[in-house]
N, CA, C and O atoms as a GROMACS GRO file, in nm:
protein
  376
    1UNK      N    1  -1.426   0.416  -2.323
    1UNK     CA    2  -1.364   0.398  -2.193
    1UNK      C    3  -1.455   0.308  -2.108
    1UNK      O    4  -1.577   0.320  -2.122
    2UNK      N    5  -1.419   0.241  -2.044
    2UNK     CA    6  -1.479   0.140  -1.976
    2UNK      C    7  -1.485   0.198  -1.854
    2UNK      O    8  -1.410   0.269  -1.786
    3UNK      N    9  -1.635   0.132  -1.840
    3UNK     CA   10  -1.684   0.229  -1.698
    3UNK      C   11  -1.684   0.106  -1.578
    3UNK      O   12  -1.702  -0.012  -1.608
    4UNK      N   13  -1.654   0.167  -1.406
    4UNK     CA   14  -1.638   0.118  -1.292
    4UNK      C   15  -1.730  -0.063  -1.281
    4UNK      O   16  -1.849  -0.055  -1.312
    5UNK      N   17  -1.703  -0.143  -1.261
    5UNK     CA   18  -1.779  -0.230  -1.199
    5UNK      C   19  -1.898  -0.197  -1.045
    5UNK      O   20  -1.892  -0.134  -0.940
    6UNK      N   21  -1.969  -0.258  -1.096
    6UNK     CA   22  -2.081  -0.190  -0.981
    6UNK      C   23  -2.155  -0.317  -0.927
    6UNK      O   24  -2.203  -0.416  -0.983
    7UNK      N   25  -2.144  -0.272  -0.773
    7UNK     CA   26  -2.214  -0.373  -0.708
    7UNK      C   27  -2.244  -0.341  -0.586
    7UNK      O   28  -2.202  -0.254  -0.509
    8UNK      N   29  -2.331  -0.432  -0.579
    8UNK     CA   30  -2.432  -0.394  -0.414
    8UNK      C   31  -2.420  -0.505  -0.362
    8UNK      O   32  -2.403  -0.613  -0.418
    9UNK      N   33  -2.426  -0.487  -0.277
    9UNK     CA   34  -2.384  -0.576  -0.103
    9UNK      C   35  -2.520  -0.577  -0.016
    9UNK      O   36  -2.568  -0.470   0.021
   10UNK      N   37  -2.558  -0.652   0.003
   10UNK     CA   38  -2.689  -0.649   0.086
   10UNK      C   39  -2.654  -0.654   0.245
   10UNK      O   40  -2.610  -0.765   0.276
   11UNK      N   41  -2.660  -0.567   0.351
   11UNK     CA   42  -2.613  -0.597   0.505
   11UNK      C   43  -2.472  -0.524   0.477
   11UNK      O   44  -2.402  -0.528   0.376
   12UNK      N   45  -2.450  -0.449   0.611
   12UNK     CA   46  -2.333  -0.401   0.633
   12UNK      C   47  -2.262  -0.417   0.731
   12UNK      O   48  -2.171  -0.337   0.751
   13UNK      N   49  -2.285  -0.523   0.820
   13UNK     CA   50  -2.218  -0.588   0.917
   13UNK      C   51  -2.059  -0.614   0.894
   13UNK      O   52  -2.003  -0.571   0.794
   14UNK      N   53  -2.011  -0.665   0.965
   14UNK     CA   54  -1.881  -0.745   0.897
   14UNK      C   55  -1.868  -0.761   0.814
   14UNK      O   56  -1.803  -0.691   0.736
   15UNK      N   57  -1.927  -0.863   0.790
   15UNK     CA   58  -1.908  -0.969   0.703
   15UNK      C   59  -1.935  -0.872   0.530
   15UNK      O   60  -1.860  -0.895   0.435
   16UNK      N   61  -2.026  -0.791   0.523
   16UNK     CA   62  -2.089  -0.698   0.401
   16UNK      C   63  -1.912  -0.615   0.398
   16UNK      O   64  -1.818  -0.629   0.319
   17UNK      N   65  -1.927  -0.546   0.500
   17UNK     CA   66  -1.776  -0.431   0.463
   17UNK      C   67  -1.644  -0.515   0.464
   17UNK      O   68  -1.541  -0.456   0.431
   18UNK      N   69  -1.636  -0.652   0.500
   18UNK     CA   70  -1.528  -0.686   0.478
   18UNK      C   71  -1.501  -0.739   0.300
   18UNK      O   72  -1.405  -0.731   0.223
   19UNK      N   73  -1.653  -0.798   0.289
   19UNK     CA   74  -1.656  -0.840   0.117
   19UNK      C   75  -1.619  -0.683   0.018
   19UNK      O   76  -1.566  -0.690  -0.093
   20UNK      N   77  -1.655  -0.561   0.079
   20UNK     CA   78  -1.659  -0.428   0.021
   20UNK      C   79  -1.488  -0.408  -0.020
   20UNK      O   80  -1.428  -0.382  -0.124
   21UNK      N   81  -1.441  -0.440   0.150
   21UNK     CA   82  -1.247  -0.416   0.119
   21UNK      C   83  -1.226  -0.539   0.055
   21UNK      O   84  -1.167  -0.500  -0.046
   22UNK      N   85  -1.235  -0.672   0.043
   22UNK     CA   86  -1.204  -0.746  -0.064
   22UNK      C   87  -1.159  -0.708  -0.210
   22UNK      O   88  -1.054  -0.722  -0.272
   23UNK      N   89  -1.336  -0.632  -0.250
   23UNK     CA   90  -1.346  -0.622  -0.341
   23UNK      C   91  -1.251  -0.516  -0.389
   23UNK      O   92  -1.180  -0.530  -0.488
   24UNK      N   93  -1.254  -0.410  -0.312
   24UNK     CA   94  -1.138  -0.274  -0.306
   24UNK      C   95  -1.008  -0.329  -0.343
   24UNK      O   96  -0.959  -0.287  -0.448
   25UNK      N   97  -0.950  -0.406  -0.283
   25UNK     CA   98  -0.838  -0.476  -0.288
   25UNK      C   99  -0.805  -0.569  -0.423
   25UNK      O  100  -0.699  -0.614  -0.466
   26UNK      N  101  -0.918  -0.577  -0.463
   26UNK     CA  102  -0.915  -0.693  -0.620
   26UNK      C  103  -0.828  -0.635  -0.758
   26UNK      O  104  -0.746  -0.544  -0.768
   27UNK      N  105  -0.872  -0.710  -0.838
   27UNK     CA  106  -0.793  -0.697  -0.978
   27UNK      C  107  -0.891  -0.597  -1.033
   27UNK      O  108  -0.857  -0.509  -1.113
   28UNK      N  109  -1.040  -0.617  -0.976
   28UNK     CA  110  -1.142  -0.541  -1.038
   28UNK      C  111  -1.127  -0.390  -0.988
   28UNK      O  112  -1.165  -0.300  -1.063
   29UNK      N  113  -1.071  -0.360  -0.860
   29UNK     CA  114  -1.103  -0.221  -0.846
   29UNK      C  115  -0.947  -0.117  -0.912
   29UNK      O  116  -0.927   0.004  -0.905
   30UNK      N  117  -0.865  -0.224  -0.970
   30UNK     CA  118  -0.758  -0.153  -1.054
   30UNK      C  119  -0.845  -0.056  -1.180
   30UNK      O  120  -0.911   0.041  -1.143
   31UNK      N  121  -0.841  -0.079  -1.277
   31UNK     CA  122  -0.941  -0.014  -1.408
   31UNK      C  123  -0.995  -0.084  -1.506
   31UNK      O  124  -0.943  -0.146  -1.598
   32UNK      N  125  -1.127  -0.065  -1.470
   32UNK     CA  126  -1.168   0.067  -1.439
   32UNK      C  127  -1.192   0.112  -1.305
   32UNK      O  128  -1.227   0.230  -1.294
   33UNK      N  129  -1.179   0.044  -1.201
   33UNK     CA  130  -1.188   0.084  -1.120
   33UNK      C  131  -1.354  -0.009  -1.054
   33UNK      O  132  -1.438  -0.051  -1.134
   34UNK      N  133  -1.369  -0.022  -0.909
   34UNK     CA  134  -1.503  -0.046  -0.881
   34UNK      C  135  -1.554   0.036  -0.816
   34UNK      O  136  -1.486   0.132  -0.780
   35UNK      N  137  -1.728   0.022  -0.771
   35UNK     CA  138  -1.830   0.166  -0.679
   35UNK      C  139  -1.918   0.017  -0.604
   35UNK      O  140  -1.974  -0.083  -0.650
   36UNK      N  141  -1.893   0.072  -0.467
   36UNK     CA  142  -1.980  -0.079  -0.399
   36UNK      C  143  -2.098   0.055  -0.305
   36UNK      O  144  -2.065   0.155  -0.241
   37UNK      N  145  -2.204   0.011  -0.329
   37UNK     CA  146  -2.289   0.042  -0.298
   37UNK      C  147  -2.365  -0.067  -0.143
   37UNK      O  148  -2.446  -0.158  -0.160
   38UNK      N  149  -2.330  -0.038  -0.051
   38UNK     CA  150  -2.393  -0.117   0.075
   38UNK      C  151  -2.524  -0.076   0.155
   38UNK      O  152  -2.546   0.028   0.217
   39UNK      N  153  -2.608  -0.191   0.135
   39UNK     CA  154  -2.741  -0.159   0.172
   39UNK      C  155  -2.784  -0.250   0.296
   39UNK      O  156  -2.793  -0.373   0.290
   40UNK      N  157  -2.811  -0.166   0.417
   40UNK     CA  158  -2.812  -0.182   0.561
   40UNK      C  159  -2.963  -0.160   0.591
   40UNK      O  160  -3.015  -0.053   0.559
   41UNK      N  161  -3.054  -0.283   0.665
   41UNK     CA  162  -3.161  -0.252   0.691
   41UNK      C  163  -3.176  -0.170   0.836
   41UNK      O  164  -3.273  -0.108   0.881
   42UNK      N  165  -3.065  -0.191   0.883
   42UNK     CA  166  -3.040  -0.093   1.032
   42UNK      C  167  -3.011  -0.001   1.005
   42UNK      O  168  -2.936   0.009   0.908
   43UNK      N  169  -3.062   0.143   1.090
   43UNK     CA  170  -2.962   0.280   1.054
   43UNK      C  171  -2.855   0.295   1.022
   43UNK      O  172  -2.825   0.391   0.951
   44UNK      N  173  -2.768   0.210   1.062
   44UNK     CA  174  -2.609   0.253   1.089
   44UNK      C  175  -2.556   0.103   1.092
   44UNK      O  176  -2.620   0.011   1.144
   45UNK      N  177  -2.437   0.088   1.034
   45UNK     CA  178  -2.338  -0.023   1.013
   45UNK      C  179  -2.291  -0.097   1.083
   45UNK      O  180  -2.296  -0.067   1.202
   46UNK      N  181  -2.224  -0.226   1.044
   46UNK     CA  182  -2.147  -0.316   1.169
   46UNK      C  183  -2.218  -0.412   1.279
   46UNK      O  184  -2.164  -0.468   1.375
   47UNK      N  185  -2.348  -0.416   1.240
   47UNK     CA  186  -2.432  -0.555   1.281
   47UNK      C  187  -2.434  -0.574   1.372
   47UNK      O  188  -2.475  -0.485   1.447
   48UNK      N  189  -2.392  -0.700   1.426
   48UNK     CA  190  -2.396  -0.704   1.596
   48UNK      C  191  -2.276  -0.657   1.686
   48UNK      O  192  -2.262  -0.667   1.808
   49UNK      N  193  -2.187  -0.601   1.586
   49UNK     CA  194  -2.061  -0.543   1.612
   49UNK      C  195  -2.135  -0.433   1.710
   49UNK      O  196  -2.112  -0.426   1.831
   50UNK      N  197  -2.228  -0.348   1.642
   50UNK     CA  198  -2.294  -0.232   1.674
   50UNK      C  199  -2.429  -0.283   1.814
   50UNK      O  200  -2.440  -0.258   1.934
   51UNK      N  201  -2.497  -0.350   1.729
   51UNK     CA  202  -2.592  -0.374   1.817
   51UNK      C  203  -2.548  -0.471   1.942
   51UNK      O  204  -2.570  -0.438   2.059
   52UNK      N  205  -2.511  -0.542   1.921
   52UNK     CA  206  -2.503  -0.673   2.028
   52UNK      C  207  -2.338  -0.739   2.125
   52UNK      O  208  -2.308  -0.841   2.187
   53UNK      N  209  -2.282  -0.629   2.094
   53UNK     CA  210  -2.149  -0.640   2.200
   53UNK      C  211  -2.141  -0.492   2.298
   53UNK      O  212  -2.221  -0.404   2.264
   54UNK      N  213  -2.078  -0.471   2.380
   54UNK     CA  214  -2.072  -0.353   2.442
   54UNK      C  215  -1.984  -0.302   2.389
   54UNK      O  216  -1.887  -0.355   2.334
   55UNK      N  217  -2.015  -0.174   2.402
   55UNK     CA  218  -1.903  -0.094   2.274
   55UNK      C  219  -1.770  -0.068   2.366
   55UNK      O  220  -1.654  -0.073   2.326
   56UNK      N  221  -1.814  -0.040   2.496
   56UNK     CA  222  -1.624  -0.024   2.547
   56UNK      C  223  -1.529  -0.090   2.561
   56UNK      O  224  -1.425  -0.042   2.607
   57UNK      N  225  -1.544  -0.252   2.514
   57UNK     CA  226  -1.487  -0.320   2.448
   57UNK      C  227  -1.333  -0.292   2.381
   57UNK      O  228  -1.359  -0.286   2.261
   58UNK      N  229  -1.248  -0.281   2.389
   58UNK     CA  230  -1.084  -0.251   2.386
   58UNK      C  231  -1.082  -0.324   2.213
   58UNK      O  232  -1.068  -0.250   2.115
   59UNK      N  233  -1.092  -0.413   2.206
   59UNK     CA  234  -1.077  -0.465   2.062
   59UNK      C  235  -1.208  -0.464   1.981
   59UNK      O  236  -1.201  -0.509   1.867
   60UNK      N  237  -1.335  -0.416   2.031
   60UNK     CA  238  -1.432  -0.416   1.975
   60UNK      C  239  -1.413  -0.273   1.882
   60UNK      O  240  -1.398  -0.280   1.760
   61UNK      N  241  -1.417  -0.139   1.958
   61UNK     CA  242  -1.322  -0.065   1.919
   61UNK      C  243  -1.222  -0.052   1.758
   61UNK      O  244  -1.256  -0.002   1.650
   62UNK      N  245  -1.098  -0.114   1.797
   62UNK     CA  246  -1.021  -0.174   1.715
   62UNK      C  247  -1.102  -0.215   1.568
   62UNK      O  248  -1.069  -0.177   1.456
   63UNK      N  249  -1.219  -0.304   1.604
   63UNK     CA  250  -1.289  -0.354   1.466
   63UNK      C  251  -1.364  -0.237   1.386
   63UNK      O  252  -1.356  -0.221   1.264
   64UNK      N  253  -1.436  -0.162   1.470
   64UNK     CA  254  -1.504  -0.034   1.406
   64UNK      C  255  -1.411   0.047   1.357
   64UNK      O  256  -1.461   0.128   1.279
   65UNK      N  257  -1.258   0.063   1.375
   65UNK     CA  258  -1.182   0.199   1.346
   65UNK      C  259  -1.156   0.071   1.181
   65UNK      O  260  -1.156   0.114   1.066
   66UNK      N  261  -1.145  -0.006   1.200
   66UNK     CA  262  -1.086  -0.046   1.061
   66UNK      C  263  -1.217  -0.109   0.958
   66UNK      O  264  -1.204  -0.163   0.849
   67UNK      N  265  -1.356  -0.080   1.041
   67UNK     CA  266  -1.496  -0.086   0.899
   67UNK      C  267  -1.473   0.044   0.894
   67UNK      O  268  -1.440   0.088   0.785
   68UNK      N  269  -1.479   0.096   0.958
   68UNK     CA  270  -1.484   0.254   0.948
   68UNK      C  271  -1.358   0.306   0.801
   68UNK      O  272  -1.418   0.363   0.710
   69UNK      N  273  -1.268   0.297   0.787
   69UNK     CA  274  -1.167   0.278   0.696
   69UNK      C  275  -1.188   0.258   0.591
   69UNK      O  276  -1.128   0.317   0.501
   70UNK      N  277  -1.307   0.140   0.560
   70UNK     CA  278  -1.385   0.120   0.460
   70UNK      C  279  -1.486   0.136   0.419
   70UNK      O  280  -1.539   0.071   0.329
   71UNK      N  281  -1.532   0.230   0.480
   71UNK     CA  282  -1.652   0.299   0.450
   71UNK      C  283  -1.662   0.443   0.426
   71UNK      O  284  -1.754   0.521   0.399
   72UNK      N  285  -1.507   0.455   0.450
   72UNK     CA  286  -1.455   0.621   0.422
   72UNK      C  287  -1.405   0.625   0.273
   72UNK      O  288  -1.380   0.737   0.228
   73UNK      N  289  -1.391   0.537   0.206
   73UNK     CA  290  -1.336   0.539   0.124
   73UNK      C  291  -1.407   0.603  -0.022
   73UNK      O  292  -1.504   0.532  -0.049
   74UNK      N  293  -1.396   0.676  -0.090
   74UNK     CA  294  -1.500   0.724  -0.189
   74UNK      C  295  -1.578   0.604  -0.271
   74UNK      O  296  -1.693   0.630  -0.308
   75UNK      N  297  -1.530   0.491  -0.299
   75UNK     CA  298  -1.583   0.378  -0.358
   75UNK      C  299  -1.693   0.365  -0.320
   75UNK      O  300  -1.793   0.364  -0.391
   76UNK      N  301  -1.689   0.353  -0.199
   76UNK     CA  302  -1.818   0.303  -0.079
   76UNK      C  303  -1.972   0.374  -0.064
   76UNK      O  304  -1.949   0.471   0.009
   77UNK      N  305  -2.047   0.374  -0.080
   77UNK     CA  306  -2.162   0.429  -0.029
   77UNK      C  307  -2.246   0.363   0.023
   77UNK      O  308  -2.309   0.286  -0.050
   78UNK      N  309  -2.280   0.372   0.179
   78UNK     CA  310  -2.388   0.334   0.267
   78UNK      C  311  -2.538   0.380   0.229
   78UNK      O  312  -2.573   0.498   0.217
   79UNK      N  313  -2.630   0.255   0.211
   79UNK     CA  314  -2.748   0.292   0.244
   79UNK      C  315  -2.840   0.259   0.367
   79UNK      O  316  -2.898   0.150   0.366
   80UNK      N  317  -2.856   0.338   0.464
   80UNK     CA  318  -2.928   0.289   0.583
   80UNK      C  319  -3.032   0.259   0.578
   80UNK      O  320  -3.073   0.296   0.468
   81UNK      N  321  -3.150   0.186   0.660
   81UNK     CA  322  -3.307   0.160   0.649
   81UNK      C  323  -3.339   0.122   0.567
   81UNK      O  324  -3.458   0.149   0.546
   82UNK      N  325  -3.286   0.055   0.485
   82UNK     CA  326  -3.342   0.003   0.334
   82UNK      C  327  -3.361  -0.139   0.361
   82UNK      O  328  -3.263  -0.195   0.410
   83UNK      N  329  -3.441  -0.193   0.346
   83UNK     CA  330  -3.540  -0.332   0.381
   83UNK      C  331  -3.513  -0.408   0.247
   83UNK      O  332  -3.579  -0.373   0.149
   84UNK      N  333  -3.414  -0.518   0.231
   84UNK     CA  334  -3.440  -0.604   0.136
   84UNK      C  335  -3.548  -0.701   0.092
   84UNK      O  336  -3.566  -0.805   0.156
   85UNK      N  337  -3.641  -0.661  -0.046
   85UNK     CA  338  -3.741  -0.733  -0.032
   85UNK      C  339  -3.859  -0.669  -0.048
   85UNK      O  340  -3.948  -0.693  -0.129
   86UNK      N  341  -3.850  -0.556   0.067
   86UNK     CA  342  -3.944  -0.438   0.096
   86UNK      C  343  -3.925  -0.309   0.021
   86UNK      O  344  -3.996  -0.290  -0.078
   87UNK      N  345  -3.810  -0.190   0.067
   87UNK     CA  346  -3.752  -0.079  -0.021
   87UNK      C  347  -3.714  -0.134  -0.159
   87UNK      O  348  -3.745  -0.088  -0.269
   88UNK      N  349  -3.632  -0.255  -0.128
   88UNK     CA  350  -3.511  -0.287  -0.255
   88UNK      C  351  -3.544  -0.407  -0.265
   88UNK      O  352  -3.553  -0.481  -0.168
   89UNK      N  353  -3.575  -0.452  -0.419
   89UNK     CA  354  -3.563  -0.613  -0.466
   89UNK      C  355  -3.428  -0.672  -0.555
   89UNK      O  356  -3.326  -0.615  -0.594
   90UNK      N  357  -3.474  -0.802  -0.566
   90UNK     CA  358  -3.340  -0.842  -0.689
   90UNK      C  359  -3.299  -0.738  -0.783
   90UNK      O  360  -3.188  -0.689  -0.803
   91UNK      N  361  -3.487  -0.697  -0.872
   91UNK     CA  362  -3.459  -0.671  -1.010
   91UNK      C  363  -3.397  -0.548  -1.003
   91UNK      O  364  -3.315  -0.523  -1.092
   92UNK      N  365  -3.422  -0.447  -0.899
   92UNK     CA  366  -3.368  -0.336  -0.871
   92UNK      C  367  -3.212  -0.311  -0.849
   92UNK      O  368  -3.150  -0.221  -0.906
   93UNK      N  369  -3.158  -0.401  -0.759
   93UNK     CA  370  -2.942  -0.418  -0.773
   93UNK      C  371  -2.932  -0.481  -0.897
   93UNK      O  372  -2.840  -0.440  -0.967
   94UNK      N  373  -3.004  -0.570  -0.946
   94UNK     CA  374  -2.928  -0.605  -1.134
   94UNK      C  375  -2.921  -0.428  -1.172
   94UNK      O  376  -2.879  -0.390  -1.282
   0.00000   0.00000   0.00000
């Protein structure tokens, strides 16, 4: 039986969880199925989404309820504080 495609995503900003639902959405996450593993050097997700706009923001909002969506998904697993380079290298996601 052929096992899940596996991959890691470096950053979980946008741009990281939107490549995550891409990938969700692909030919690859039919079967066997894929497991995306996202590795965030910030505590917590969504980049400057998070850090650098004001959150009461009406459509800012809007963007977090739908990363959020994709990060709920069992495929998905967040890693926070993890320093690319530093915690985690290349040879380590091969």
């Amino acid at each position: 039986m052929p096992r899940p495609l596996r991959v890691a995503i470096v950053g979980a900003g946008p741009a990281g969880i939107y490549a995550a639902d891409a990938l969700l959405k692909s030919e690859a996450a039919a079967e066997p199925g894929v497991s995306i593993d996202l590795f965030e050097r910030m505590p917590a997700p969504f980049g400057l989404i998070r850090y650098g706009v004001a959150p009461d923001h009406p459509r800012i909002k809007g963007i977090v309820n739908a990363l959020h969506q994709v990060l709920d998904k069992p495929q998905v697993r967040l890693f926070g504080n993890i320093d690319y380079g530093t915690d985690v290298h290349l040879d380590d996601l091969r």
